[in-house]
VOLUMDREN-57409 format. One record per residue (C-alpha): residue number from 1; residue in one letter; x, y, z. Coordinates in nm, 3 decimals. Last residue first. Example, Ala and Ser with C-alpha at 12.3 -4.5 7.8 and 13.67 -1.06 7.14 Angstrom:
! VOLUMDREN-57409
<2; "s"; <1.367; -0.106; 0.714>> <1; "a"; <1.230; -0.450; 0.780>> 
! end
This chain:
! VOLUMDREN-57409
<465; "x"; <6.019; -6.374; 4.664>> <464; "x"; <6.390; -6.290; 4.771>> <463; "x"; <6.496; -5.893; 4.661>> <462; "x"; <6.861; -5.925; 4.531>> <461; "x"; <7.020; -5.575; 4.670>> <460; "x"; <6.849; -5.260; 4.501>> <459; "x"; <7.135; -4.994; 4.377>> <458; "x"; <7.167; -5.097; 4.047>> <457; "x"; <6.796; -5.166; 4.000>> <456; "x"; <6.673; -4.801; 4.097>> <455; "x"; <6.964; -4.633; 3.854>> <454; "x"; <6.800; -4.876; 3.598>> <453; "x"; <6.457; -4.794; 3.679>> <452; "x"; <6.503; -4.439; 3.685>> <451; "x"; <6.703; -4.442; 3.374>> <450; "x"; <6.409; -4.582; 3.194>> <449; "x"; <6.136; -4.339; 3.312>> <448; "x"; <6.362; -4.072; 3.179>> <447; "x"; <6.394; -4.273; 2.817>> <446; "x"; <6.020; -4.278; 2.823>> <445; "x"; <6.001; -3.944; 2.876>> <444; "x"; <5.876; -3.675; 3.072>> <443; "x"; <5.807; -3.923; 3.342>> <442; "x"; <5.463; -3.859; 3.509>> <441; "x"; <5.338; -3.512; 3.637>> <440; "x"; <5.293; -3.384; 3.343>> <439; "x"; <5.019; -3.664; 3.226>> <438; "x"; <4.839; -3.592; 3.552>> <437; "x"; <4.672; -3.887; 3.682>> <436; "x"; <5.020; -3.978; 3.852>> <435; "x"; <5.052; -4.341; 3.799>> <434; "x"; <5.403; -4.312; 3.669>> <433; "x"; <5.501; -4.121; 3.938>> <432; "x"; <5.388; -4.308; 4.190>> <431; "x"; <5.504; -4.682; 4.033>> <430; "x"; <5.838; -4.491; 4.018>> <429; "x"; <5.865; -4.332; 4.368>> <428; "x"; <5.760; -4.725; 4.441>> <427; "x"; <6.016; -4.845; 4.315>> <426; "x"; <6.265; -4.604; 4.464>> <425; "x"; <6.112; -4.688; 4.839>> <424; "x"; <6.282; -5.047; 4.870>> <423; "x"; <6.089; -5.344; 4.811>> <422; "x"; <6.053; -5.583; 5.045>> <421; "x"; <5.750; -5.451; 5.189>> <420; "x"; <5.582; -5.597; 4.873>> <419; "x"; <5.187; -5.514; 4.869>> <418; "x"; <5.151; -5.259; 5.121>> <417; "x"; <5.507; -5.179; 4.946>> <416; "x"; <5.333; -5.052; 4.607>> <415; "x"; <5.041; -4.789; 4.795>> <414; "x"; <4.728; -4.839; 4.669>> <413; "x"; <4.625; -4.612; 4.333>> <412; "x"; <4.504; -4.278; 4.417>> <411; "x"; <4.114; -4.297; 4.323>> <410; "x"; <4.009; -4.026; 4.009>> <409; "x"; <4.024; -4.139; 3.709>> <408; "x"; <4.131; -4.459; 3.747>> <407; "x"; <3.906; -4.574; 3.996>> <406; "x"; <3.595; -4.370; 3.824>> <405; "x"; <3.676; -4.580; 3.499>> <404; "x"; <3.682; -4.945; 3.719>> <403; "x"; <3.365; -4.833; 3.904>> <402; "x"; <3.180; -4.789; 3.575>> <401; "x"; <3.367; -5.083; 3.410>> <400; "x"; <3.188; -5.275; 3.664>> <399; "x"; <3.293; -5.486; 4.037>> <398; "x"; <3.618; -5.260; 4.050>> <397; "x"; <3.958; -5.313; 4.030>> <396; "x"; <4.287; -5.077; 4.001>> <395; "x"; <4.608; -5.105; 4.081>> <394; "x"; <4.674; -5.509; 3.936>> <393; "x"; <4.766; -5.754; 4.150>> <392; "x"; <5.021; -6.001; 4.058>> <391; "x"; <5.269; -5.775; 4.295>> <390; "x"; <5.578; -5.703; 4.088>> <389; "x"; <5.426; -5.759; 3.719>> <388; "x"; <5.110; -5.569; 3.856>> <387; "x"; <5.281; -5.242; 3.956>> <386; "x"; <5.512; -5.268; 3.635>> <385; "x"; <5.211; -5.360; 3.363>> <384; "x"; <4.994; -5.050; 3.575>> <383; "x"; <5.323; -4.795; 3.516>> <382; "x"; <5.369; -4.920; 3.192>> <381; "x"; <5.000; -4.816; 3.057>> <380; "x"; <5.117; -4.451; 3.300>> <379; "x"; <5.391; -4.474; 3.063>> <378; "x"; <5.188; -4.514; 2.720>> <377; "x"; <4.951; -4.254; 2.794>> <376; "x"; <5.230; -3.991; 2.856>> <375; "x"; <5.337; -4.087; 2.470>> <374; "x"; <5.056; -3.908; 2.384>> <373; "x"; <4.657; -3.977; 2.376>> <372; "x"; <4.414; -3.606; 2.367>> <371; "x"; <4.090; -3.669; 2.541>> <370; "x"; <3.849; -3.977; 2.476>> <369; "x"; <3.805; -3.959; 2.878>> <368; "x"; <3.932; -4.349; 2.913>> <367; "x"; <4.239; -4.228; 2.684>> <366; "x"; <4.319; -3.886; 2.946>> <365; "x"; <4.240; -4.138; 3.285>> <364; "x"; <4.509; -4.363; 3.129>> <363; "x"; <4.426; -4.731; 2.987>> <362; "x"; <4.569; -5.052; 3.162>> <361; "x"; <4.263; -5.161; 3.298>> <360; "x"; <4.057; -5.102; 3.048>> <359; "x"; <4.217; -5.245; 2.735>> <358; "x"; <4.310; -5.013; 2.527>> <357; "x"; <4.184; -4.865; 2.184>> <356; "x"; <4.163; -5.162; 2.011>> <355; "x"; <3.858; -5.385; 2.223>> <354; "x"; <3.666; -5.001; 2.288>> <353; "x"; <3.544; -4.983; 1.914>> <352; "x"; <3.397; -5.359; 1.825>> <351; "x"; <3.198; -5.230; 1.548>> <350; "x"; <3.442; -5.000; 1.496>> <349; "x"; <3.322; -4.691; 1.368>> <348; "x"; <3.482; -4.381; 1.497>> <347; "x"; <3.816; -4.470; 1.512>> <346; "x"; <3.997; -4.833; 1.482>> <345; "x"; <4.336; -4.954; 1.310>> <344; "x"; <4.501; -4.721; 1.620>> <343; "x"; <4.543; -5.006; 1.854>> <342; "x"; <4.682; -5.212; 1.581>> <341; "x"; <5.008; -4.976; 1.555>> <340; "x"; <5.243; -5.136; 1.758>> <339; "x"; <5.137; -5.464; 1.837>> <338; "x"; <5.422; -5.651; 2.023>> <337; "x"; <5.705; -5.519; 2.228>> <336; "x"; <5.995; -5.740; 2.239>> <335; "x"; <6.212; -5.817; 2.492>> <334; "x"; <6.489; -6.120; 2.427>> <333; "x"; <6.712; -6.237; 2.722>> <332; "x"; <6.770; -6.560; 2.481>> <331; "x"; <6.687; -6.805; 2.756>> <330; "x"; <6.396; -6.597; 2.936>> <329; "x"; <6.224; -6.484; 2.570>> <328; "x"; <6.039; -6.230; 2.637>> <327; "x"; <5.738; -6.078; 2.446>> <326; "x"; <5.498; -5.778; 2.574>> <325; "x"; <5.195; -5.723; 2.417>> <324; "x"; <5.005; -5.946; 2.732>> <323; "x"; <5.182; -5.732; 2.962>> <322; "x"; <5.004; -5.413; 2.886>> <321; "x"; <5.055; -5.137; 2.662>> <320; "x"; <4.750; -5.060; 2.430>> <319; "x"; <4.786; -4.671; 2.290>> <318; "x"; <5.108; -4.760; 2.099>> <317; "x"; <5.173; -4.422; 2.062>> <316; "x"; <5.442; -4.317; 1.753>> <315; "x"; <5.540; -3.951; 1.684>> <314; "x"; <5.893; -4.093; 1.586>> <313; "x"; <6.018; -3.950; 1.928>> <312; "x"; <5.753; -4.147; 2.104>> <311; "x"; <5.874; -4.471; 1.905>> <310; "x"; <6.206; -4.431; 2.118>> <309; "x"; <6.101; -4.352; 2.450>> <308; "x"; <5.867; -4.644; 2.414>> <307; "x"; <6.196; -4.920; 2.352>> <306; "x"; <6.381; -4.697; 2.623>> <305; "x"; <6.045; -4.790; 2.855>> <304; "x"; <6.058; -5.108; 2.761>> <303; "x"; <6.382; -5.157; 2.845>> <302; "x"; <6.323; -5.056; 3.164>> <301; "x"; <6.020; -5.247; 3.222>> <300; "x"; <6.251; -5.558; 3.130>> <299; "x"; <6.494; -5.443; 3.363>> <298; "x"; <6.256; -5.337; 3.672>> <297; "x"; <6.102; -5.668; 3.643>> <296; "x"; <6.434; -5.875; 3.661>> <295; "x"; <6.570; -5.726; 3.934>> <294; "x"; <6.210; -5.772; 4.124>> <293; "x"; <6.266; -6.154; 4.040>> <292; "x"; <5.942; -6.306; 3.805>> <291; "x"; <5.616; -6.402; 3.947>> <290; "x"; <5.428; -6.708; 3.853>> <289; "x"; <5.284; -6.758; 4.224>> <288; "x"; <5.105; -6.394; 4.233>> <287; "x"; <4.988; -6.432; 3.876>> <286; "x"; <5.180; -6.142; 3.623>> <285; "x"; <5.444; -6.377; 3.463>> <284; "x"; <5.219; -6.532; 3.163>> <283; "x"; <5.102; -6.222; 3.129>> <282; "x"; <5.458; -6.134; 2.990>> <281; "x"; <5.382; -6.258; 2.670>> <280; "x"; <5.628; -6.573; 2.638>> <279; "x"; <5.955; -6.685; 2.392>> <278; "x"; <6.004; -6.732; 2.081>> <277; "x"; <5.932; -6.449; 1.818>> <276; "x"; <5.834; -6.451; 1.425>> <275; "x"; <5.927; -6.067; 1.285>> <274; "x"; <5.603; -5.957; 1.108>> <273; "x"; <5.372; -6.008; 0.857>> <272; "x"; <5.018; -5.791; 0.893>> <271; "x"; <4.744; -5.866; 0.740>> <270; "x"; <4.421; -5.741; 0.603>> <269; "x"; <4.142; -5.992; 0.502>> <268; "x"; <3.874; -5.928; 0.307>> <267; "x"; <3.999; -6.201; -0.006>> <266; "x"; <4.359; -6.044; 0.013>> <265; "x"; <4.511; -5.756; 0.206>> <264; "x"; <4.866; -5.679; 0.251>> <263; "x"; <5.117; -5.570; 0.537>> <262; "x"; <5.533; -5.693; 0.509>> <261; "x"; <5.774; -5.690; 0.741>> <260; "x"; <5.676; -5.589; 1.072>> <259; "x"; <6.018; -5.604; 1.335>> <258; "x"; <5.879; -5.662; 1.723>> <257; "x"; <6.045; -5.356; 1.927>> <256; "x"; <6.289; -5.419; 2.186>> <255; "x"; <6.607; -5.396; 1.945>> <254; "x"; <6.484; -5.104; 1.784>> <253; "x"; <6.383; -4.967; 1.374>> <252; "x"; <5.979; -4.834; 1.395>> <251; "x"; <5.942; -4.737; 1.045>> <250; "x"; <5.672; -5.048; 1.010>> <249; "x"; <5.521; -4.884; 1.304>> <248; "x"; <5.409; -4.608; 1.016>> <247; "x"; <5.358; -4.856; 0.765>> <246; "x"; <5.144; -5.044; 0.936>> <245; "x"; <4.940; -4.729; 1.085>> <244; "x"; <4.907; -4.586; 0.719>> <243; "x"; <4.794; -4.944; 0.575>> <242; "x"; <4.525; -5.011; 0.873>> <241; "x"; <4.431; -4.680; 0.867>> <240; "x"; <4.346; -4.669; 0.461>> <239; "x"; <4.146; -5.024; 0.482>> <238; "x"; <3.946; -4.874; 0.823>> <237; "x"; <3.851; -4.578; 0.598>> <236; "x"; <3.695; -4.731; 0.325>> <235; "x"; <3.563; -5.001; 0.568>> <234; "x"; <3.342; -4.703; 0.696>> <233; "x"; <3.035; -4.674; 0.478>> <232; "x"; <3.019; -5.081; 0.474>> <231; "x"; <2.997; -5.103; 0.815>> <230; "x"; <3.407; -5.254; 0.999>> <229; "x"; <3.488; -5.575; 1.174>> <228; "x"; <3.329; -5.806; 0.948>> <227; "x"; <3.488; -5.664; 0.633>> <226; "x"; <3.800; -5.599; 0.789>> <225; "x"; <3.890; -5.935; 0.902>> <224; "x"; <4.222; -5.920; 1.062>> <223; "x"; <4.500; -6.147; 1.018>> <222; "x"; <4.837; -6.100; 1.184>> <221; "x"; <5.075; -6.315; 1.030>> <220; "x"; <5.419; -6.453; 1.236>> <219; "x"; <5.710; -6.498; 1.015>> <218; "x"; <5.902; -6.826; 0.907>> <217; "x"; <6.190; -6.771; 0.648>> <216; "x"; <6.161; -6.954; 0.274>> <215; "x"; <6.242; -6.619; 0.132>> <214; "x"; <5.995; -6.605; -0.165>> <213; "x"; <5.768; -6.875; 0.013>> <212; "x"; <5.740; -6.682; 0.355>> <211; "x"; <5.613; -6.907; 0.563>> <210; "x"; <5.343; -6.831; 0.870>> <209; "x"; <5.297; -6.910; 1.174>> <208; "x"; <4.935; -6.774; 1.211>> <207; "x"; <4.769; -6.471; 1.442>> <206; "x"; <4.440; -6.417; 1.457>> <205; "x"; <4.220; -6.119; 1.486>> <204; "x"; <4.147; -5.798; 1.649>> <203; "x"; <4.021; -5.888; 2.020>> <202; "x"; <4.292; -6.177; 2.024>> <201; "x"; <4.432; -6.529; 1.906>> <200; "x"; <4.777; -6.699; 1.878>> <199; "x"; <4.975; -6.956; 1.731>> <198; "x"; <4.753; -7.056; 1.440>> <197; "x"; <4.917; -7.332; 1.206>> <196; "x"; <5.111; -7.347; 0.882>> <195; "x"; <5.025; -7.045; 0.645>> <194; "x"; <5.173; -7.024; 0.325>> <193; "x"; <5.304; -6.658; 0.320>> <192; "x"; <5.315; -6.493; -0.051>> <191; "x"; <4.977; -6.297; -0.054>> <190; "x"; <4.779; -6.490; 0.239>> <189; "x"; <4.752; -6.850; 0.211>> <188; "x"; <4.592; -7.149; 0.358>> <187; "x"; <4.308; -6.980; 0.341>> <186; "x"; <3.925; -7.056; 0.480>> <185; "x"; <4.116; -7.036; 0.883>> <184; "x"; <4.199; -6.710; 0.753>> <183; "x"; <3.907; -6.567; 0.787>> <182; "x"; <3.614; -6.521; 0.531>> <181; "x"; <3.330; -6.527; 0.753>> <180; "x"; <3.456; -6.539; 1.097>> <179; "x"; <3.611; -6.824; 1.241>> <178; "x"; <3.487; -6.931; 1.593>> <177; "x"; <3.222; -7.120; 1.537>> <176; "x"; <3.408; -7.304; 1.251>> <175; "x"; <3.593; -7.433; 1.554>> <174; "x"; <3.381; -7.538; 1.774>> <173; "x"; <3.200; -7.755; 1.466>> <172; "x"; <3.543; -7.899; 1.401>> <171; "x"; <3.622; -7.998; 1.746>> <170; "x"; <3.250; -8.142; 1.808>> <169; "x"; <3.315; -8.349; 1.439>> <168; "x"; <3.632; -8.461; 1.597>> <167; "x"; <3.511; -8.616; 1.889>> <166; "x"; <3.734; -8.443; 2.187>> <165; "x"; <4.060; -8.591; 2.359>> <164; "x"; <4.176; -8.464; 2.673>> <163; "x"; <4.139; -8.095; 2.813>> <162; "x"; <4.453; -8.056; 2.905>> <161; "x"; <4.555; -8.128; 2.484>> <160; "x"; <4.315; -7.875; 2.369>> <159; "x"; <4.418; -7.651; 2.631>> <158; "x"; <4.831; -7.688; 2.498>> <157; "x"; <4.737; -7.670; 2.106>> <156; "x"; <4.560; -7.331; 2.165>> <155; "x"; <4.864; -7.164; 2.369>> <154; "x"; <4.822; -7.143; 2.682>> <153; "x"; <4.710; -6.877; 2.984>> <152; "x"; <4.461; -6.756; 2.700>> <151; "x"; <4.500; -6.363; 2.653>> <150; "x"; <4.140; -6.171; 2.762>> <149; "x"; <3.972; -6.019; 2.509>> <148; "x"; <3.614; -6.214; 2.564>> <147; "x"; <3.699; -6.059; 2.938>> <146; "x"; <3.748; -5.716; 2.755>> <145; "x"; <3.480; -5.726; 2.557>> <144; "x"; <3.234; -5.821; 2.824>> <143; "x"; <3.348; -5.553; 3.058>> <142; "x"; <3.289; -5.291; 2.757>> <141; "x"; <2.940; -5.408; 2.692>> <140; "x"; <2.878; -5.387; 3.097>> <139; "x"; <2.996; -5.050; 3.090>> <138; "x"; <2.797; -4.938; 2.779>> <137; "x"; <2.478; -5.074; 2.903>> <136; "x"; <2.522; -4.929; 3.295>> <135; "x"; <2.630; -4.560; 3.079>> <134; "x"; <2.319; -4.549; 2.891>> <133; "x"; <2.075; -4.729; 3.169>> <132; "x"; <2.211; -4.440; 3.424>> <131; "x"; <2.201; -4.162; 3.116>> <130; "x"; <1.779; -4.270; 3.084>> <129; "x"; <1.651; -3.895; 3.132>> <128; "x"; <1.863; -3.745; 3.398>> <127; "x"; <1.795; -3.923; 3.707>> <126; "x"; <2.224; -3.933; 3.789>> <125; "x"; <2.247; -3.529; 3.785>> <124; "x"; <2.555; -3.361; 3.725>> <123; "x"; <2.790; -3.612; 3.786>> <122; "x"; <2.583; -3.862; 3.576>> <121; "x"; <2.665; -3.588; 3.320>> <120; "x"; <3.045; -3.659; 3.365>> <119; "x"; <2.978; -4.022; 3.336>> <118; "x"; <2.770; -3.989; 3.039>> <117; "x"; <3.039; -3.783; 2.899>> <116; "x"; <3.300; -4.081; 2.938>> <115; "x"; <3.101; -4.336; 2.812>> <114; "x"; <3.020; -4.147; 2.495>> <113; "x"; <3.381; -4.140; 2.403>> <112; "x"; <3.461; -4.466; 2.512>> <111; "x"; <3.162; -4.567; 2.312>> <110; "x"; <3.267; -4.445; 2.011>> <109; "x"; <3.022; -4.631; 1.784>> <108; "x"; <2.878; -4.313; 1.579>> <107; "x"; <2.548; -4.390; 1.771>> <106; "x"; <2.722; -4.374; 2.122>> <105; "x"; <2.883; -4.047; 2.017>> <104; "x"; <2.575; -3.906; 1.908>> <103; "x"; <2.389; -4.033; 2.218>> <102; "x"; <2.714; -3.880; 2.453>> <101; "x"; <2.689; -3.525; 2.232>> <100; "x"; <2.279; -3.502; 2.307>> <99; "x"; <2.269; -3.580; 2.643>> <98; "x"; <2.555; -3.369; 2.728>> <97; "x"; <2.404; -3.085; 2.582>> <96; "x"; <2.115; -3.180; 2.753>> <95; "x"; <2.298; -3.158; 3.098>> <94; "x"; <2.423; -2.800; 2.999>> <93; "x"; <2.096; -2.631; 2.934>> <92; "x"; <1.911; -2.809; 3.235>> <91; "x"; <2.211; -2.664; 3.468>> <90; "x"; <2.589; -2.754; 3.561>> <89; "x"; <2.809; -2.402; 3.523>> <88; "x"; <3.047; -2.458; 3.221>> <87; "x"; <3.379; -2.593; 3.248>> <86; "x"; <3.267; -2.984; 3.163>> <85; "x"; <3.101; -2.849; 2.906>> <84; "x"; <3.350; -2.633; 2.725>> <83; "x"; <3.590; -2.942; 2.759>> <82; "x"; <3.339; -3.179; 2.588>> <81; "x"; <3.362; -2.934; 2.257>> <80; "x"; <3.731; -2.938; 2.252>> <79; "x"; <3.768; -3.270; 2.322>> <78; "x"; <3.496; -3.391; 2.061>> <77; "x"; <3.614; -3.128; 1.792>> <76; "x"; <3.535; -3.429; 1.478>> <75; "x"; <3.224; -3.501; 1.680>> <74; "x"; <3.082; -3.177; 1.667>> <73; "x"; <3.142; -3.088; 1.281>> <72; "x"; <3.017; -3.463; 1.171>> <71; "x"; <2.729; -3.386; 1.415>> <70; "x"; <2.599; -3.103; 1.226>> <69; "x"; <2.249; -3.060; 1.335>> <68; "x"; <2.327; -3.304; 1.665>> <67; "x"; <2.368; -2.959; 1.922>> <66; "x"; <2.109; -2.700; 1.810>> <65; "x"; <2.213; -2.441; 1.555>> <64; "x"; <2.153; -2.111; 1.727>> <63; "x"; <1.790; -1.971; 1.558>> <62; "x"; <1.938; -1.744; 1.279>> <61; "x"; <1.761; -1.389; 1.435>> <60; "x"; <1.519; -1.229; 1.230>> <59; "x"; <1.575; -0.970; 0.929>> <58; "x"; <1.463; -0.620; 1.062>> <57; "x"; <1.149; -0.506; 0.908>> <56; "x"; <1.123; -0.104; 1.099>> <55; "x"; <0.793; -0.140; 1.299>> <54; "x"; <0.515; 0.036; 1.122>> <53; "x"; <0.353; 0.326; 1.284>> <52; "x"; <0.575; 0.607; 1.205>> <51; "x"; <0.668; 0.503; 0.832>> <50; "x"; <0.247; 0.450; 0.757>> <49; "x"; <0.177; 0.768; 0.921>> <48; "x"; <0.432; 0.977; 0.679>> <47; "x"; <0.336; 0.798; 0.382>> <46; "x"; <-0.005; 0.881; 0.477>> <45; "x"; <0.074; 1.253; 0.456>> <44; "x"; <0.249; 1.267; 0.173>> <43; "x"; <-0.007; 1.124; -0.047>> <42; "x"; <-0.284; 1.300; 0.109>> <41; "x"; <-0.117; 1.581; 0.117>> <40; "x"; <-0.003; 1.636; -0.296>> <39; "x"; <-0.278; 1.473; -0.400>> <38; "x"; <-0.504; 1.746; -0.276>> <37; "x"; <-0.261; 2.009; -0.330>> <36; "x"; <-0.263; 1.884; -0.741>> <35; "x"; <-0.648; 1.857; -0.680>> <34; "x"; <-0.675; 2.210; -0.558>> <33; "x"; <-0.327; 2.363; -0.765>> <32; "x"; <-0.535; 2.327; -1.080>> <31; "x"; <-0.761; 2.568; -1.064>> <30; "x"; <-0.652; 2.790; -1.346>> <29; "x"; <-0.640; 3.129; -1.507>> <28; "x"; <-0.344; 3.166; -1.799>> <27; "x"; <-0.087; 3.417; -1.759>> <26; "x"; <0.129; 3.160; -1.962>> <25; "x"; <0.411; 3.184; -1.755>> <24; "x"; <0.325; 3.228; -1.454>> <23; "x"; <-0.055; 3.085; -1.391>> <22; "x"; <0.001; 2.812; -1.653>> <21; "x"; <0.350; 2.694; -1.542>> <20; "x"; <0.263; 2.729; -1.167>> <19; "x"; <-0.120; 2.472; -1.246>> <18; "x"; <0.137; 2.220; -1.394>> <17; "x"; <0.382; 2.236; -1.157>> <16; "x"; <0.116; 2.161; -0.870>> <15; "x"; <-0.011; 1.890; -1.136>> <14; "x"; <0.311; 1.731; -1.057>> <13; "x"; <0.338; 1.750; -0.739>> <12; "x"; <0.024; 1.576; -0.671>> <11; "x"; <0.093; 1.334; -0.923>> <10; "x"; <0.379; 1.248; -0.679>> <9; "x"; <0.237; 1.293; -0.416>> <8; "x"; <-0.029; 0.984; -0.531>> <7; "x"; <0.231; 0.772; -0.673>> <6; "x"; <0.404; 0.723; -0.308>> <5; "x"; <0.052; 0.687; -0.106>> <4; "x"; <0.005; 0.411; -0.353>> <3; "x"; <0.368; 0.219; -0.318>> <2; "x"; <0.325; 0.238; 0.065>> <1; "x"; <0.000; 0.000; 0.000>> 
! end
């Protein structure tokens, strides 16, 4: 309607001219100015009411993107994002923003991720919608994994023979159980390695003593199904981890770290071929009665501490130290650390996420949080293998992964010499700094943690058991 009052002053003006031009210029009588004036006010003056009266059109507001519309964005700046939340005040707002990033994160299959912020939002408020069911569900799934995880005390061939002869069509059927689809145990051959017998089995796959038929010299094979382990939308991505990882440890050139020769893929499965290695995990030494010398302890955790020290400088975390990925061989005096670069094959979309990025018990309060992982990570992993190695017990146990995550994040670990009075007081300045649940105040190195234990070993008489 503005548009109207607009036209009508300015027809108004004009026939004002008009009526000017005749009465000036042409001397000329006229009457033109009434309707011209007419125009001329009526025009103008509704304009006028029409610009007082009407609010000024001001674009509205972009309504604040709520937290999920671009969860790609969120979940990529996890820490960052969880950080602001755990700083902010606790209220409503807050504990739906929690809500909202843990079920995101729990839908993406990070779990560790979404376990941690329901536990921060159980903090908050522990009735809050269904976060108690969220985080009991998630806890329980983890336990289960990591029991189903768990190293055998033998070697396959050693419980089948314990547990006496089987029919063979029971063995057979156990077995194909076990495999799945398109595992190894359907090959006898993986790119160039003829594959002999399995020698070992865990969360990620199986491992095979292998051949190499180019070479003729016997390797160990990691095979991991991809295609059952991983969606569709995110095998893509699990294929070009797996290869970049590989190669990556691959690099890794030291004395106490296992030597990977070869990676490939064939038929769904992606493998890994790597040095073959005599000798024990050192679970096999972490039992109360299977215990190894103190002297002994604090030089294999030494060396694996140098061994660490090293792949740290390379920008290298093996995110998954414990004593199961630990080799020694007692009559060579061989250490090897097993693994490097497998607990990295898995992000986002595992669907077994939680079995590669640590096992529980071992992991550091900054990996259970889904926060930053360095080499920090790695030492307080060593600090747990090194308490548990000298007592059999391990720092911290609880009755559910929920009581096991609030241990390590926030209970002080029991004291080393409750457990072994014998010891003298440097070992357990070590266990205590290495346990610290501050990243800077553990070792600054792995090298540092190292020299502690030797300088702690050289001056430690023989310690009886």
């Amino acid at each position: 309607m503005r548009k109207f009052g607009l036209i009508a002053a300015i027809v108004g003006f004009g026939i004002l001219g008009l009526d000017l031009f005749l009465r000036v210029l042409a001397h000329l009588s006229s009457w033109l100015w009434l309707p011209g004036g007419v125009l001329l006010c009526g025009g103008g003056l509704y304009l006028w009411s029409r610009g007082s009266s009407a609010a000024p059109v001001i674009p509205a507001p972009k309504a604040p993107k709520p937290l999920g519309t671009d969860t790609a964005r969120i979940l990529d700046n996890f820490e960052q994002r969880f950080a602001e939340l755990k700083g902010r005040k606790a209220s409503d707002t807050v504990a739906g923003e929690l809500y909202t990033l843990g079920t995101q994160l729990e839908r993406r299959g990070r779990a560790l991720q979404a376990t941690a912020v329901y536990r921060h939002l159980a903090r908050i408020d522990n009735t809050y919608r269904d976060v108690a069911a969220r985080l009991r569900r998630l806890m329980d799934a983890e336990r289960t994994k990591a029991t189903a995880a768990a190293p055998a005390a033998t070697r396959p061939s050693e419980a089948a023979a314990a547990a006496g002869p089987r029919p063979a069509a029971a063995a057979a059927n156990d077995q194909a159980a076990r495999e799945p689809a398109g595992s190894a145990a359907e090959v006898q051959r993986l790119g160039r390695y003829q594959l002999e017998r399995e020698i070992g089995r865990g969360a990620m796959g199986i491992v095979y003593l292998g051949r190499d038929t180019a070479i003729n010299r016997l390797v160990a094979i990691k095979a991991i199904p991809l295609a059952s382990e991983f969606s569709d939308t995110e095998l893509a991505e699990a294929r070009t981890r797996f290869f970049r990882e590989a190669e990556t440890a691959g690099r890794l050139n030291h004395p106490n770290i296992v030597t990977i020769y070869d990676v490939g893929e064939e038929r769904g499965l992606a493998y890994i071929a790597m040095e073959y290695l005599k000798g024990r995990h050192l679970s096999e030494f972490a039992t109360s009665n299977t215990l190894l010398e103190a002297r002994t302890v604090l030089d294999l955790i030494g060396r694996t501490a140098q061994a660490l020290g090293f792949a740290h400088k390379q920008q290298v975390v093996h995110r998954d130290i414990k004593p199961a990925n630990i080799m020694y061989d007692p009559a060579a005096d061989v250490l090897k650390i097993t693994d490097f670069g497998i607990a990295r094959l898995t992000g986002a979309g595992s669907t077994r996420t939680g079995i590669v990025l640590g096992t529980p018990s071992f992991m550091s309060p900054e990996q259970l949080e889904g926060r930053t992982v360095t080499g920090h990570s790695d030492l307080f992993s060593l600090g747990v293998t090194l308490f548990q190695l000298l007592t059999g017990q391990l720092p911290f146990a609880a009755d559910s992964m929920t009581g096991l995550m609030q241990q390590i994040a926030e209970a002080p670990h029991p004291r080393l010499r409750a457990f072994r009075p014998d010891l003298p007081a440097c070992v357990e300045s070590i266990v205590d700094r290495a346990l610290a649940k501050n990243p800077e105040e553990r070792f600054e190195s792995g090298g540092q943690m190292a020299a502690a234990l030797n300088e702690c070993r050289a001056n430690m008489s023989s310690v009886p058991q």
